[in-house]
N, C-alpha and C positions, 0 to 999 in steps of 0.2 A: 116092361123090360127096362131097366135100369143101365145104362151108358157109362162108362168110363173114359174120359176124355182127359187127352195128351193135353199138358198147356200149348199154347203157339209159340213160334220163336219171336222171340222182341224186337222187332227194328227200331222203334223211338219211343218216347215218349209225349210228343207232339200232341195225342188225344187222348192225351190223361186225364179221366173228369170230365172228359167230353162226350155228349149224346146227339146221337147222330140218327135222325130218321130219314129210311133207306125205303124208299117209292116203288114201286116192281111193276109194272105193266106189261101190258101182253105182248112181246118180240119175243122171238124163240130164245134171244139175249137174256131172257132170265133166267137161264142155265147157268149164267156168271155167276147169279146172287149169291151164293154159298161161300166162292172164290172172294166177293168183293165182300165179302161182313169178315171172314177170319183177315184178310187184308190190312182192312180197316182196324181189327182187334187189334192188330200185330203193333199196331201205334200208341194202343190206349183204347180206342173209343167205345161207349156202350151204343151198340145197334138196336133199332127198333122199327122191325121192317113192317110197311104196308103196302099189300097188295089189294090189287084190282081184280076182278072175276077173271077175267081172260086172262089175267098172269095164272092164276090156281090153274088153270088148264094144263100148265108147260109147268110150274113147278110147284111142289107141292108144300103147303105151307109147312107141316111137319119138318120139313128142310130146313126151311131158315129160322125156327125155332131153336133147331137142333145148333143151330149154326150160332146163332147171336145170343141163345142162354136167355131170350126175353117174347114174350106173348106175342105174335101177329096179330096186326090190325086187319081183317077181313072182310068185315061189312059195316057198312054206317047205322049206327042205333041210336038210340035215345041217350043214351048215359054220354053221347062228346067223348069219348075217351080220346079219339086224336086230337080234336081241340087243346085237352089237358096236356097232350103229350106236345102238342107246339109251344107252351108256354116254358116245359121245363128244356126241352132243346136247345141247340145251338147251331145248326144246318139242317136244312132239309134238301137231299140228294133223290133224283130220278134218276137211275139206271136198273131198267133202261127206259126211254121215253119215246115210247108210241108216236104218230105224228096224232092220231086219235086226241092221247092226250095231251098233246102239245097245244092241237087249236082251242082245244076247252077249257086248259086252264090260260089263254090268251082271252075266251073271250067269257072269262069270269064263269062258265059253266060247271056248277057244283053237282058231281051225280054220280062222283067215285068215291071210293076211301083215297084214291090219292088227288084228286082235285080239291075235293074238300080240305086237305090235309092243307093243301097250296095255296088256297082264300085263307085260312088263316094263318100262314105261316108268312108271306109276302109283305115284303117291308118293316118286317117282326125278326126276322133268322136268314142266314146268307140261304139264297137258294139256289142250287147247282143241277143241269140238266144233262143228261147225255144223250142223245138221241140215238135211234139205230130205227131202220124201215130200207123198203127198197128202195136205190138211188132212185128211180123216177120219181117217188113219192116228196121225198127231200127235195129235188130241184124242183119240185110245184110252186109257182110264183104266191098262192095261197098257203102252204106252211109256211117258206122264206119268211112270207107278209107276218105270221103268227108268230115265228122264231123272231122275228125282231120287233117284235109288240112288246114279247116277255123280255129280250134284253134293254129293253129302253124303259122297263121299269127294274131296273137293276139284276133280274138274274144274269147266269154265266150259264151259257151254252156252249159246251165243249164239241169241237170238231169231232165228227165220224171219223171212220176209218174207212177208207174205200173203197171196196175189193168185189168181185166174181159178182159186178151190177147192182153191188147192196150199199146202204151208208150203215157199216156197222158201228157198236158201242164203241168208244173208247178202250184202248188196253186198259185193263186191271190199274196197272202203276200211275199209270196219268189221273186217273179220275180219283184213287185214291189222293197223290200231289194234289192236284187241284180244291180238294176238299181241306185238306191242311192248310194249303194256300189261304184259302178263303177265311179262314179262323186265326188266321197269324196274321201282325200285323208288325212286328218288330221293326221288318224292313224293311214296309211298304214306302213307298216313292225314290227309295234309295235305287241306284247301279252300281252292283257289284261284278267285279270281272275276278276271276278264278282262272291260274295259268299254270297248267299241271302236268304232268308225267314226264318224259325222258327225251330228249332231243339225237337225233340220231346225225352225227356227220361223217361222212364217207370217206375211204381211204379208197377206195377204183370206184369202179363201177358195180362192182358186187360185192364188194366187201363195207361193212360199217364199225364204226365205234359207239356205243353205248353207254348205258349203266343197269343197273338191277332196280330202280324206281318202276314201282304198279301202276300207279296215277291214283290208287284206291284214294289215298285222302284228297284229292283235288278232285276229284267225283264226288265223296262227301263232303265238302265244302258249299262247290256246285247246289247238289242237291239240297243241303240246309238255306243255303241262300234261298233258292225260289222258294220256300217252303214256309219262309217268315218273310215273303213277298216285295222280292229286291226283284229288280228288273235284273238276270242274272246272263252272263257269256261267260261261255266256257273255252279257252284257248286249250289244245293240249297236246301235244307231241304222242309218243310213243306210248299206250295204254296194255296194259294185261286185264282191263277191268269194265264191262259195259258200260255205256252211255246210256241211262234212262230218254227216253222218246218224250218229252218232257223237256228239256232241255237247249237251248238254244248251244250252238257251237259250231267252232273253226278250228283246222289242222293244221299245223304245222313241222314241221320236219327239223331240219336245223336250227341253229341260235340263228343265224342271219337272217333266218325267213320269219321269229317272232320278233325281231328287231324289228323288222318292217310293217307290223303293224303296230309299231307301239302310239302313232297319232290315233288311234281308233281305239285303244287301249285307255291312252286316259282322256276319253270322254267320258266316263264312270268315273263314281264316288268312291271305290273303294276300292284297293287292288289289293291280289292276295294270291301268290307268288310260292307255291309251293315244289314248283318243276325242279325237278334235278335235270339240268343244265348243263352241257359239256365245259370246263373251265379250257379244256383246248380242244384244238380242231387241226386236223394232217391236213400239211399238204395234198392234196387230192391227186392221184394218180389216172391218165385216159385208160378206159378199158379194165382188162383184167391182169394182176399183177400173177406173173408164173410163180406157180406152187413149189418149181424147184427151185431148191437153194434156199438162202435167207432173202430177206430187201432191210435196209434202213428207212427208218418214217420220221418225217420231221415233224413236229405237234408245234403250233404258233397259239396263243392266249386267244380267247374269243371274248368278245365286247359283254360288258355288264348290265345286262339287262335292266336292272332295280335300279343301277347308278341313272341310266338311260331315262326309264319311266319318271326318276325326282324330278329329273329337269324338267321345270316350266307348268310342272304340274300341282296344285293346290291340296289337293284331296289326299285319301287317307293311303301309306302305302304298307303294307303288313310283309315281312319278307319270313322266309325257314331258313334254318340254321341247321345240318345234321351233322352228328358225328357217331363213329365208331368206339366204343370201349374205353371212351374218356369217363372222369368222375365228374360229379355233377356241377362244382365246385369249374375246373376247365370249360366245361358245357356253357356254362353262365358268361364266363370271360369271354370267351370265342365267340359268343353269339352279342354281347353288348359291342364289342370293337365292330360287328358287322354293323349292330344297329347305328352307332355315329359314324362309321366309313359311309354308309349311302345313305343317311339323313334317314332312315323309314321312321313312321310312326310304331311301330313296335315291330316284333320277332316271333318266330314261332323256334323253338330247340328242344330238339329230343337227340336222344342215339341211338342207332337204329337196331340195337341190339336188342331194345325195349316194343319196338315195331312188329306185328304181325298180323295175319290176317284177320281181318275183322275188328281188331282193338287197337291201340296206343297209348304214347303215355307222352306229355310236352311240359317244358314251362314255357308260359308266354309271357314277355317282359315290354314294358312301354312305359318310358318316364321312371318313373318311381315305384312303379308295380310291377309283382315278380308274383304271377298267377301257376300256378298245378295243377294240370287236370289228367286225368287217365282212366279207363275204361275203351265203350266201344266207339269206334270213331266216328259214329255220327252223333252222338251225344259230345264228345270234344270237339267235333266242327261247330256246334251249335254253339258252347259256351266261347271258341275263339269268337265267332260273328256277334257276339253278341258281348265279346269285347270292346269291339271297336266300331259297334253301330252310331 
């Protein structure tokens, strides 16, 4: 029977060109593997999964053929064909990972398609682990001892999850991150901080003042960050948009309460400043203000955050710039007077008229350069950071 298959939706480009062999061992976790190869596609990457006997039990190789478009490795033969396939690779990823075959490929034991696959891939290809078995099995002082045999010859063993007495796999999104992490290297050793969505300041006790900011591009910003391997925080007000579990991050509420982390802010190299930000803030009223009648509200200016951050700080500061319905020509104006009013190393400006879900469209200007980028917004978070790396 011949198949017909939907392409996948695109989230990056990240594993473009990239080959990726995919480990499967026996945890009833191999139920993911289908989920974690189109995942993984969705980025780029060519999948080439091998399985262990005990994984064939719970899932069936026909599956992740069907899944990755490329031959499963099954059993170990004469011809090396996984040998060959570590040489043309670039990660070799276990999920999920048995504690079985955790201690054997700790204690150099070749006797699987995926141990084997791990003597020769070690110290050759990043190698990534995720384990899943029953929590008692995980806190054995003897895997602990073999999970950290293998990290201290450079693999990454990603935290379980851990739930109803089990240490299960990692979610889908992290292990995917992590595996892009591991292959990027842009902005490794760097700290990038990302400070995004809406600040909320209160007129009573139940009533607030806002803005229409998602936080979407300050999540993709975030997310590009760790992903070209910046030590990454994420500060962010008022969200319409999930946080990937992946993610390091702190809340804040009003402009006063991100003021007050700003010593902890620029201990990072890089700050990138895309929150819509209240420019005022009401008098605040006790209680709740009576629905009847009118009330008068006084709005007072609130402190500048980016002016705040310059001070005393060395490192790179990226500020946004939005407008409404202006030509591109004003856009440009508006946003360079921002860039010499708070000293930043460059700007981000769009209008937000150009904004919508899932895409964008900016110039980013710094110095002498007046860059263009638009399409979907993780592809233009990636070439802003990759601005100002």
């Amino acid at each position: 029977m011949n198949y017909i298959k939907e392409p996948l939706v695109k989230k990056s480009s990240l594993l473009k060109d990239k080959k990726i062999i995919l480990g499967v061992t026996g945890s009833i976790s191999a139920v993911e593997s289908v989920r974690l190869i189109h995942e993984l596609k969705r980025h780029g990457a060519d999948v080439f999964p091998v399985m262990t006997e005990s994984a064939k039990k719970i899932v069936n190789p026909n599956s992740l053929e069907y899944a990755s478009e490329n031959k499963v490795v099954t059993e170990l033969t004469g011809s090396i064909e996984h040998v060959k396939l570590v040489d043309s690779s670039d990660l070799f990823l276990v999920a999920p990972a048995t504690a079985n075959s955790i201690s054997k490929m700790s204690l150099g034991i070749d006797d699987t398609t995926v141990t084997s696959v791990f003597s020769n891939a070690l110290e050759k290809i990043p190698v990534l682990l995720s384990p899943a078995m029953h929590q008692n099995m995980y806190s054995n002082p003897i895997i602990s001892k073999n999970i950290g045999v293998l990290k201290s010859y450079g693999v990454k063993v990603l935290d379980p999850i851990f739930e109803e007495s089990k240490a299960k796999i990692s979610d889908i999104e992290t292990i995917v991150a992590e595996t892009i992490r591991a292959i990027h290297s842009e902005l490794r050793g760097k700290k990038v901080c990302i400070i995004g969505g809406s600040s909320i300041e209160n007129i009573d006790d139940v009533r607030i003042i806002t803005n229409n900011s998602s936080g979407e591009t300050s999540v993709e910003l975030a997310k590009m960050a760790y992903f070209l391997g910046a030590d990454t925080d994420l500060y962010f007000g008022n969200l319409r948009v999930q946080v990937p579990p992946f993610l390091k991050f702190k809340q804040f509420t009003n402009v006063d309460s991100i003021m007050k982390e700003a010593d902890s802010i620029k201990k990072n190299d890089i700050i990138i400043v895309p929150a819509a930000l209240s420019d005022f803030s009401p008098v605040k009223k006790e209680g709740k203000i009576s629905s009847d009648g009118g009330f008068t509200m006084r709005l007072n200016p609130t402190p500048k955050l980016l002016k705040n951050l310059r001070d005393g700080f060395d490192g790179k500061i990226v500020g946004f710039k939005a407008e409404f319905g202006v030509t591109e020509k004003e856009l440009i104006r508006r946003a360079k007077k921002r860039l010499k009013e708070y000293s930043l190393d460059g700007i981000v400006a769009n209008d937000l008229k150009d904004v919508k879900k899932g895409t964008t469209k900016v110039i980013v200007l710094s110095g002498n350069r007046e860059l263009k980028f638009e399409g979907e917004k993780s592809e233009v978070a990636r070439k802003i950071l990759e601005s100002f790396a």
